[in-house]
C-alpha positions as CSV (number, residue, x, y, z in Angstrom):
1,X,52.9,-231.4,21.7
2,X,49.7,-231.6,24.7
3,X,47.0,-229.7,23.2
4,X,47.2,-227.7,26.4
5,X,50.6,-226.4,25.8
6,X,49.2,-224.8,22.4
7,X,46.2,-223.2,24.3
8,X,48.4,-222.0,27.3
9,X,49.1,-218.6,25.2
10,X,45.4,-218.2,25.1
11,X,44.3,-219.3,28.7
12,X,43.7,-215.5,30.2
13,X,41.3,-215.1,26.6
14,X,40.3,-218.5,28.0
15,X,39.2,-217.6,31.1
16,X,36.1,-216.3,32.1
17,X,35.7,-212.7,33.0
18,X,35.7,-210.9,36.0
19,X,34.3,-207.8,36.4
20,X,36.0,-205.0,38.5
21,X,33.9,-204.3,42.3
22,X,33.7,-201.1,44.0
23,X,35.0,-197.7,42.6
24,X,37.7,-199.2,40.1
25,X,34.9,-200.4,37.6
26,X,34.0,-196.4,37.5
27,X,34.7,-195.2,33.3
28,X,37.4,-193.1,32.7
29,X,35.9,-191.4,30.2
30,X,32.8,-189.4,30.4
31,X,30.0,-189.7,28.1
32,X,27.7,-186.8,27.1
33,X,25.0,-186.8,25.7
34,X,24.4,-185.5,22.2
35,X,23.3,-181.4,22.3
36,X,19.7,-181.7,20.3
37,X,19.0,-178.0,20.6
38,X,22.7,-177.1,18.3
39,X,22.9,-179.4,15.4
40,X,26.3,-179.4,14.0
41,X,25.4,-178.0,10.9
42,X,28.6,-178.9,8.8
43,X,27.8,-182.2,9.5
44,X,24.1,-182.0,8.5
45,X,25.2,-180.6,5.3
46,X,27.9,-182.5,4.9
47,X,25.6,-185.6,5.1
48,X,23.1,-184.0,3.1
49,X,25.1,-183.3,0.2
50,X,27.0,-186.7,0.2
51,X,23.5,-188.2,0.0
52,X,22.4,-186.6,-2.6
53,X,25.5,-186.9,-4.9
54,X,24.8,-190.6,-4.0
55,X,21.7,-190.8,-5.5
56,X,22.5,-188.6,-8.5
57,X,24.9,-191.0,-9.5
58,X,23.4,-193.9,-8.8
59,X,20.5,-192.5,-11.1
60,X,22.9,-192.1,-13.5
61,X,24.4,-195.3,-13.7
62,X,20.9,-196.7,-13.1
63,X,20.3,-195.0,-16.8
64,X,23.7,-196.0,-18.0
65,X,22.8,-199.7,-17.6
66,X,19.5,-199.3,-19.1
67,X,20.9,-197.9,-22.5
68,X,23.5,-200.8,-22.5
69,X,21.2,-203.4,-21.3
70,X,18.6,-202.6,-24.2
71,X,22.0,-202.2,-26.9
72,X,23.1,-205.8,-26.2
73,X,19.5,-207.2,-26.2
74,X,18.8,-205.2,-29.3
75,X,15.6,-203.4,-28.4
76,X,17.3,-200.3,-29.5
């Protein structure tokens, strides 16, 4: 089999882009920007609190690996 016939499937990802012209290239969607003056406060807090539950237990198994580093080396 021609190596071309295996890359035939591919040849549109092959092929170098083209960018729309005129009004078709306008986005269908429209973006807005972000409201800086009404945080979403759910989302604050539930950021917040995910962060900090984070680090608590990341202390803690911090601590948890001390104790057992220190048992198996025998400094305790």
């Amino acid at each position: 089999m021609a190596p071309s016939a295996l890359l035939r499937p591919f040849s549109k990802l092959l092929a170098p882009a083209r960018f729309p012209s005129g009004s078709s290239a306008r986005s269908k969607f429209y973006v807005r920007e972000p409201l800086q003056d009404k945080p979403d406060w759910l989302k604050v807090g539930l950021t917040l609190g995910t962060c900090g539950l984070l680090w608590i237990y990341l202390i803690k198994q911090h601590n948890e690996d001390v104790l057992e580093y220190k048992r198996r080396s025998g400094l305790k």
